[in-house]
N, C-alpha and C positions, 0 to 999 in steps of 0.2 A: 267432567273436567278433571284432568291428573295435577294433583298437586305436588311438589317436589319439597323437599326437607332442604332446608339453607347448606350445610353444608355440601347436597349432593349437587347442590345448584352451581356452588362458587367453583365447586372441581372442574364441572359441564366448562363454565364459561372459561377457566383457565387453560384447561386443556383445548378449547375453542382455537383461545389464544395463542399456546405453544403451540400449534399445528399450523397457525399461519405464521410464524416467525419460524418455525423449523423449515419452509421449504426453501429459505433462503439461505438455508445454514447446511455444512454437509453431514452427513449422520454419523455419529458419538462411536465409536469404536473400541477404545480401551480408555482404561483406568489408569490415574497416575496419581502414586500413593507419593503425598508429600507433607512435610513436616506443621508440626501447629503454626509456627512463627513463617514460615514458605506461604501456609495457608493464609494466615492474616495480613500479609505483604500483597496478596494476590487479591483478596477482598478489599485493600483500601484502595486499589489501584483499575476493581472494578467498576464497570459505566452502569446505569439502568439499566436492564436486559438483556447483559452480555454473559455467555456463559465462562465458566474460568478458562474452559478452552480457548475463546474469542480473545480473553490476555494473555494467554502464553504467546497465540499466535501475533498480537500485537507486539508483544514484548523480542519476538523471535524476529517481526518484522524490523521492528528500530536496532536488533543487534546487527542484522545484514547492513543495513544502512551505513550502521556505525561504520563499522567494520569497514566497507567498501570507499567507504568516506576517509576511514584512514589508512587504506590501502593508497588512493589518489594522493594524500598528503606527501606519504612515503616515497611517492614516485614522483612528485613535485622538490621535493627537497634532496634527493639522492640519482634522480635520473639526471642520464646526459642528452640533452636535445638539440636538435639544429633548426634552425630557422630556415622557419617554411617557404619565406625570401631566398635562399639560397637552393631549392627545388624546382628546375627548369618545368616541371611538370605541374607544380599548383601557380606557377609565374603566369602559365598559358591559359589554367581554366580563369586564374583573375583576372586575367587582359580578355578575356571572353565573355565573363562576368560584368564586368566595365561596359565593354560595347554594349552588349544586350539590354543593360537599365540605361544607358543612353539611346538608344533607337525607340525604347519606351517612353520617353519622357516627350520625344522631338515626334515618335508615332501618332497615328490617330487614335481613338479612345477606343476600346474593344468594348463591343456588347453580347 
């Protein structure tokens, strides 16, 4: 019977571990040298498991968000638009729209 040393065991099982959490992750490429204070901003805002990569990339996700969200704002408060009522062409798909969920309602039941 082989016997293991504790610490060569806990690496085993760890590395067990990162190897099934790695193949759901895509593989680490470069290095990004960032400040003590960047570094401690980026630890408290880390989840259980996650690499700091996993935050950057959250944190990149919620700026596009932002961003796009007040891109829509921008275009809500300074665009000019016309009503969709006054568009012979969405008039025609809603008056088609109309019939069709009324022939549904008075139709027979589809199976």
């Amino acid at each position: 019977m082989r016997r293991f040393n504790a610490p060569k065991d806990k690496r085993y099982i760890w590395s067990k571990m990162e190897n099934k959490d790695m193949k759901n992750r895509p593989p680490l490429t470069e290095k990004v040298l960032v400040s003590t204070d960047t570094k401690q901003a980026l630890m408290s805002i880390k989840g259980p498991g996650e690499r700091y990569g996993d935050v950057i990339a959250r944190v990149l996700r919620d700026r596009k968000r932002e961003d796009f969200i007040a891109h829509l704002d921008r275009i809500a408060r300074e665009g000019d638009f016309v009503p969709l009522d006054s568009d012979p062409e969405y008039l025609a798909l809603k008056e088609e729209m109309h019939r069709a969920s009324g022939h549904r309602k008075t139709g027979a039941a589809v199976h």
